[in-house]
C-alpha positions in Angstrom: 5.9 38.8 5.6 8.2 36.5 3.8 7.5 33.4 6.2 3.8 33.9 5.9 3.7 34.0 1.9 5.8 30.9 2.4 3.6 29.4 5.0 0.3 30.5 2.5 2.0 28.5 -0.4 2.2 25.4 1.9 -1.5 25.5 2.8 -2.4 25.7 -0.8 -0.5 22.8 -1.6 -1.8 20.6 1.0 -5.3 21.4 -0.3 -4.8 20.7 -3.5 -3.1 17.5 -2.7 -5.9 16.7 -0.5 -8.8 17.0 -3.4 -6.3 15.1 -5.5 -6.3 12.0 -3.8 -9.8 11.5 -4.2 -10.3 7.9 -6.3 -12.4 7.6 -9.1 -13.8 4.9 -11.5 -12.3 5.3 -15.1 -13.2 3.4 -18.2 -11.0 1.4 -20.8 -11.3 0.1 -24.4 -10.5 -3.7 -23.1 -10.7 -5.4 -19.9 -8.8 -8.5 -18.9 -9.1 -11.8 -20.0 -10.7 -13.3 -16.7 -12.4 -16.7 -17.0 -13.5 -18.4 -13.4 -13.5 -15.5 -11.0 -17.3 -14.7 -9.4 -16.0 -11.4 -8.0 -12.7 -9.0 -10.0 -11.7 -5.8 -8.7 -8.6 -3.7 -9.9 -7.2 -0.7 -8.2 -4.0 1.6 -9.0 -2.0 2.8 -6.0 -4.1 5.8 -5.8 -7.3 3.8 -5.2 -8.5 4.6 -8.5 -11.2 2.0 -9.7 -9.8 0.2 -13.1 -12.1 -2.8 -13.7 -14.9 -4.1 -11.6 -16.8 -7.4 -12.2 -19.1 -7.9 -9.2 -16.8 -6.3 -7.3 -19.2 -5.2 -5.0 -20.8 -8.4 -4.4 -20.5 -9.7 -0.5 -18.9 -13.0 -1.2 -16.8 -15.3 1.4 -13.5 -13.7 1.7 -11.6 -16.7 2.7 -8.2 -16.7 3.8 -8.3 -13.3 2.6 -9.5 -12.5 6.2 -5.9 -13.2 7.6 -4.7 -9.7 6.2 -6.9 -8.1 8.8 -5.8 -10.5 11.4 -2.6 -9.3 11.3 -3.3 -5.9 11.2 -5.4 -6.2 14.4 -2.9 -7.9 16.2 -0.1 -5.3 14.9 -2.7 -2.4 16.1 -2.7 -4.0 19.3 1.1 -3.7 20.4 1.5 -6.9 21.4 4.9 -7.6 21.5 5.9 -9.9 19.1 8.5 -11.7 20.7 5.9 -12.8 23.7 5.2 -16.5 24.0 2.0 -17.2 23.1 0.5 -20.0 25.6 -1.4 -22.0 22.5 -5.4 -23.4 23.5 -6.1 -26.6 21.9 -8.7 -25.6 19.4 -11.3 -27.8 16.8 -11.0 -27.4 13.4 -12.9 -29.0 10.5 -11.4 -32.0 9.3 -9.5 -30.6 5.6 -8.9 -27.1 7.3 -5.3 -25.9 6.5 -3.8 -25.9 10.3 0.6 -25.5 11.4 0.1 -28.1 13.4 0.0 -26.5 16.6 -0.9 -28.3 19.9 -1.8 -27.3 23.5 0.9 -26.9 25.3 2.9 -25.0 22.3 4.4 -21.5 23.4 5.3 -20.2 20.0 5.7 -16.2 19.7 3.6 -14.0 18.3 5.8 -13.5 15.5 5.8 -17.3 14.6 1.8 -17.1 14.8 2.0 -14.4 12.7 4.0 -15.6 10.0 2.7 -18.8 10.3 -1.1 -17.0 9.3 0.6 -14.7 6.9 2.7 -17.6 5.0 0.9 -20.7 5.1 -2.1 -19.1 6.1 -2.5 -21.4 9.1 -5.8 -21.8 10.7 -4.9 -22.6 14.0 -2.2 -20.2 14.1 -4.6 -17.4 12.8 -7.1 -18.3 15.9 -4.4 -18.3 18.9 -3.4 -15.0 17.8 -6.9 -13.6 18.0 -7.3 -15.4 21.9 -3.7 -13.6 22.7 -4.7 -10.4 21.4 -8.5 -9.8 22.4 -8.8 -12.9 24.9 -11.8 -14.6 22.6 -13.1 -14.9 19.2 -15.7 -13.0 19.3 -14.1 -9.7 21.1 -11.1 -9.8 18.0 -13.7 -10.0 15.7 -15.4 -6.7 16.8 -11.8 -5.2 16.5 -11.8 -6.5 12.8 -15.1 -5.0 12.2 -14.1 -1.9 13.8 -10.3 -1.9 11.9 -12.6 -2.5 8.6 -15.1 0.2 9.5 -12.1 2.5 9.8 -11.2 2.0 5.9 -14.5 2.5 4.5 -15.3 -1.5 4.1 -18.9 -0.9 3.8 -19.6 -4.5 2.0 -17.6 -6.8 5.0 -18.0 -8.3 8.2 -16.0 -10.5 10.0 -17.3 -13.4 12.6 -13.7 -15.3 12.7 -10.1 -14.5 12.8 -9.1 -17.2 9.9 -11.8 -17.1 7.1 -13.7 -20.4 7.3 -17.0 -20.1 5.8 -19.5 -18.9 8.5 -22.7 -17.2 8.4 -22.0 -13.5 8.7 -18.4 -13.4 7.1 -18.1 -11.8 3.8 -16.4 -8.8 2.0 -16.5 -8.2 -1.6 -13.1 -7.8 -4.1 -13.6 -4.0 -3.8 -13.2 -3.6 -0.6 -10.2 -6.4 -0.3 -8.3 -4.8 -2.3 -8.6 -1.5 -0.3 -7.7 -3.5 2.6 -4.6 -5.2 1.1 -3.5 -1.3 -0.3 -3.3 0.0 3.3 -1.8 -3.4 5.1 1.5 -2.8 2.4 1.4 0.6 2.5 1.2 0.8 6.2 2.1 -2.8 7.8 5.8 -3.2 7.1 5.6 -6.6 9.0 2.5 -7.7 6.6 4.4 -6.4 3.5 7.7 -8.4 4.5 5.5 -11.6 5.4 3.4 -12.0 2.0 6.8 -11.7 0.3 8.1 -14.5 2.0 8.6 -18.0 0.3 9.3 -20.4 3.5 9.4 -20.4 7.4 10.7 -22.5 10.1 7.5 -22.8 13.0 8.0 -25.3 16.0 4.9 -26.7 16.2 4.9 -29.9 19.0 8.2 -28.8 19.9 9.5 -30.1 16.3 11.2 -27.9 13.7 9.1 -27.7 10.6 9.3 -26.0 7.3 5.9 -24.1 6.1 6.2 -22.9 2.3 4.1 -20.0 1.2 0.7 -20.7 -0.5 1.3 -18.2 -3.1 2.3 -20.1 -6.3 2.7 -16.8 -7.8 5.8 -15.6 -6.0 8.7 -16.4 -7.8 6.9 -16.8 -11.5 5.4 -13.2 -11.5 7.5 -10.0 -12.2 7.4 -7.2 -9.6 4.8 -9.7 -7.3 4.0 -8.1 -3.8 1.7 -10.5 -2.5 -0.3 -10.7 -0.6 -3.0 -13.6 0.4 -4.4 -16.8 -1.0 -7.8 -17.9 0.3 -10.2 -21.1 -0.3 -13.3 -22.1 0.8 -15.9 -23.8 -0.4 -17.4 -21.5 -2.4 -13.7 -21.4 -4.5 -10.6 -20.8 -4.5 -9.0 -16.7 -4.2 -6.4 -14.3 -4.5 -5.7 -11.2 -3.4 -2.8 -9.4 -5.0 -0.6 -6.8 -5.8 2.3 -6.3 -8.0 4.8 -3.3 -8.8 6.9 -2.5 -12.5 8.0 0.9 -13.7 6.9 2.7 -10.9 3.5 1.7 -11.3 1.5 -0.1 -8.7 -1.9 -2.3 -9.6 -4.2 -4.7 -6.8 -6.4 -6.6 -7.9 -9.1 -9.6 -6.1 -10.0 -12.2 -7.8 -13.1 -14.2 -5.2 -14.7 -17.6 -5.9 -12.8 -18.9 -8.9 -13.6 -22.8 -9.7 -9.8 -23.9 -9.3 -7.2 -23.1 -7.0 -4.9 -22.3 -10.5 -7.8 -20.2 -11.9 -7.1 -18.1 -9.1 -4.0 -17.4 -10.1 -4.0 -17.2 -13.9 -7.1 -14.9 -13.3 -4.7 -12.5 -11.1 -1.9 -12.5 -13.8 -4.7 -11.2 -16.6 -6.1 -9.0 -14.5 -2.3 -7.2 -13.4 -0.9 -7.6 -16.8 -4.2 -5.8 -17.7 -3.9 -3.0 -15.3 -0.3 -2.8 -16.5 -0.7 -2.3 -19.5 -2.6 1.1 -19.1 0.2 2.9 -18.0 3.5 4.2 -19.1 6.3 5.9 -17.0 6.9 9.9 -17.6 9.4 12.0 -16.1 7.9 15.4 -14.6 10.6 17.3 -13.0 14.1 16.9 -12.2 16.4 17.7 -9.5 19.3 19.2 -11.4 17.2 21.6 -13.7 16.6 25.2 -12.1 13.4 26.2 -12.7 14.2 29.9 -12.2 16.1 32.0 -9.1 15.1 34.2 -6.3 17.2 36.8 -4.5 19.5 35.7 -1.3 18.0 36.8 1.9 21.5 37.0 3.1 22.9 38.8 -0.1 20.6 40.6 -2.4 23.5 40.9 -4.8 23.6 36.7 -5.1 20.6 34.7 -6.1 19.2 31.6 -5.2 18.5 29.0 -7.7 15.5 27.4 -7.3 14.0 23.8 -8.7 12.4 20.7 -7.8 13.6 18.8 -4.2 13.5 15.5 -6.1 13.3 13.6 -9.2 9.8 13.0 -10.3 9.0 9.7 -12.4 5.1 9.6 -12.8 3.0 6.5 -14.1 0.5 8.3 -16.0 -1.9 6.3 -18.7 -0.8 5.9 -22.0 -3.8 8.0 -23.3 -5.1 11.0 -21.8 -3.9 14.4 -21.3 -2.0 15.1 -18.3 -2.8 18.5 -16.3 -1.1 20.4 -13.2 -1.4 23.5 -11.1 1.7 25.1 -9.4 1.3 27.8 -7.1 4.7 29.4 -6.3 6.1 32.2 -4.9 6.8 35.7 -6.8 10.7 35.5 -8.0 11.3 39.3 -6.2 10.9 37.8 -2.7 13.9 37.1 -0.7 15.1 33.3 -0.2 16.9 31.2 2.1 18.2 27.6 0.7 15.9 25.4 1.4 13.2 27.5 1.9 9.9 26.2 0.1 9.2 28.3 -3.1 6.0 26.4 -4.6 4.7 23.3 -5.2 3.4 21.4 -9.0 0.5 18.7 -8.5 -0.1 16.5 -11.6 -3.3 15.2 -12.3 -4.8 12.8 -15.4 -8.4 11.6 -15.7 -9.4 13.0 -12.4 -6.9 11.2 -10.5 -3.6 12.2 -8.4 -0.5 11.9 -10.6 2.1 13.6 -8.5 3.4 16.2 -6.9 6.9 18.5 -5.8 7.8 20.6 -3.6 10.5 23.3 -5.2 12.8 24.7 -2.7 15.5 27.4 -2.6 19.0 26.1 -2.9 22.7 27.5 -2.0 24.1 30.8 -4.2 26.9 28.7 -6.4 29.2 31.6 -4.5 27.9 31.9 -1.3 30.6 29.5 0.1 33.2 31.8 -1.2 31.9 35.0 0.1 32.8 35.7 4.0 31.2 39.1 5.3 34.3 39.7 7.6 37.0 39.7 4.8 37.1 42.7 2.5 37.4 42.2 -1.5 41.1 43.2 -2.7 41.3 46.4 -4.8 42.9 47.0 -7.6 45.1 50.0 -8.5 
């Protein structure tokens, strides 16, 4: 009976974590100082909606498109130390190329950071012909990959983002896109982060610096992807400070600098809205439960980590903690309840609270009898 209690405390908690994590769209007093941007979407780490100005308008995604690239390719299993047997490919005169050439065997890892870094066009292409075997076939894998994260504003016709008829996205659903690639693409999140890389295009040894002007002059910066076109010039990133997490798009601005200041007032911005608050705390006992191995000793039980959420800086925060009755007998680490936090409708965070060791149950030894006095 104790284990199932136990096990029914669990299922709660993953229920209500479950209907926590849905995102929402919240309102604010201000909004940031944007001033060339077409499209503007800001996100918190929950997927929370925090500004949107046209952010749901199918615009050219640009270079943008090169964050879904990767993740294809990653998907795929290729392994990235495989030589990559380059095909001599067109591109439009001013397109931003590595300087590959046929005949080139460069890895999959040098195409990829080569897309990723300098957002290379003709690296970007050879990895869709390595992966799927044409354009077109890797394209229905983006489409599919984008389908799969609720993109319901993009479709992809090209591995690299040149402008052609029935490529687009929208900020929105870039910005979901760059969320899951750094919170589940460790390769990707390393790559945008990076500020050069050494490719071997021609059989030479070149240096290709990042086209992030950001990294470097922007505190907490995560990445992740510069894009231009000729509709504009685009960013999408992401930035972390205080535990706090904001993405943001900016599509279309009229200079390849608007971009970027845009991006600064739009993470300063989301920012700004938050403030970091301690919820629980390792160390403090929370209350005790008796030993399942020794009624006479109790268990103390609290939080199984420290808890630092980023909660706004107005609005009332709210929880629910299920746990179980303090009579029932405990073995440390056995789970005891759970606290989820939650502020304006959206997921906080949450604890597990677990049973620890009796401060004298290391002492006590069943097979050696307790002196007595006379």
């Amino acid at each position: 009976m104790h284990r199932i209690r136990q096990a029914m405390v669990v299922v709660l908690f993953t229920c209500l974590a479950i209907l926590a994590s849905s995102s929402y769209a919240l309102a604010f007093d201000t909004t940031p100082g944007i001033e060339e941007c077409s499209g503007a979407f800001v996100m918190d780490s929950q997927g929370n909606t925090l500004y949107d100005f046209n952010g749901y308008e199918e615009m050219p995604p640009a270079s943008i498109t090169k964050i879904m690239t990767a993740m294809v390719a990653l998907d795929s299993g290729i392994d990235l130390d495989e030589q990559i047997a380059f095909i001599e490919t067109g591109f439009q005169e001013d397109a931003q190329l590595a300087g590959y050439a046929e005949g080139d065997t460069p890895t999959m890892r040098e195409l990829l950071m080569a897309t990723l870094v300098y957002s290379g066009n003709d690296a970007a292409l050879n990895v869709a012909y390595a992966v799927a075997g044409s354009e077109d076939a890797f394209a229905d894998l983006m489409n599919a990959k984008a389908a799969e994260l609720g993109m319901e504003h993009t479709h992809f016709s090209n591995p690299h983002g040149l402008e052609q008829d029935g490529h687009y996205s929208c900020a929105a659903d870039l910005c979901v896109m760059g969320r899951y690639a750094l919170e589940n693409y460790p390769f990707i999140r390393d790559a945008v982060h990076t500020r050069y890389i050494t490719v071997y295009p021609k059989g030479q040894k070149v240096t290709l610096e990042s086209t992030d002007d950001l990294m470097g002059n922007y505190d907490g910066l995560l990445g992740i992807k510069t894009g231009n076109t000729e509709s504009g010039a685009s960013f999408l990133g992401a930035a972390r400070r205080n535990h706090v997490t904001v993405y943001s798009c900016a599509l279309c601005c009229d200079t390849k600098d608007g971009r970027f200041s845009d991006t600064r007032a739009m993470l300063d911005w989301g920012f700004s809205l938050y403030e970091a608050r301690t919820l629980a705390r390792k160390d403090v006992v929370m209350r005790t439960s008796p030993w399942s191995d020794g009624f006479w000793l109790r268990c103390p039980v609290g939080a199984n980590r420290d808890v630092t959420g980023s909660v706004f800086c107005e609005g009332k925060v709210t929880y629910t903690t299920s746990k179980l009755r303090p009579s029932i007998l405990v073995s440390p680490h056995d789970t005891c309840g759970t606290t989820v936090w939650n502020q304006e409708g959206r997921h906080v965070e949450s604890v597990t609270y677990t049973a620890k060791q009796p401060a004298r149950a290391r002492a006590w030894n069943p097979l050696i009898l307790p002196a007595v006095s006379n």
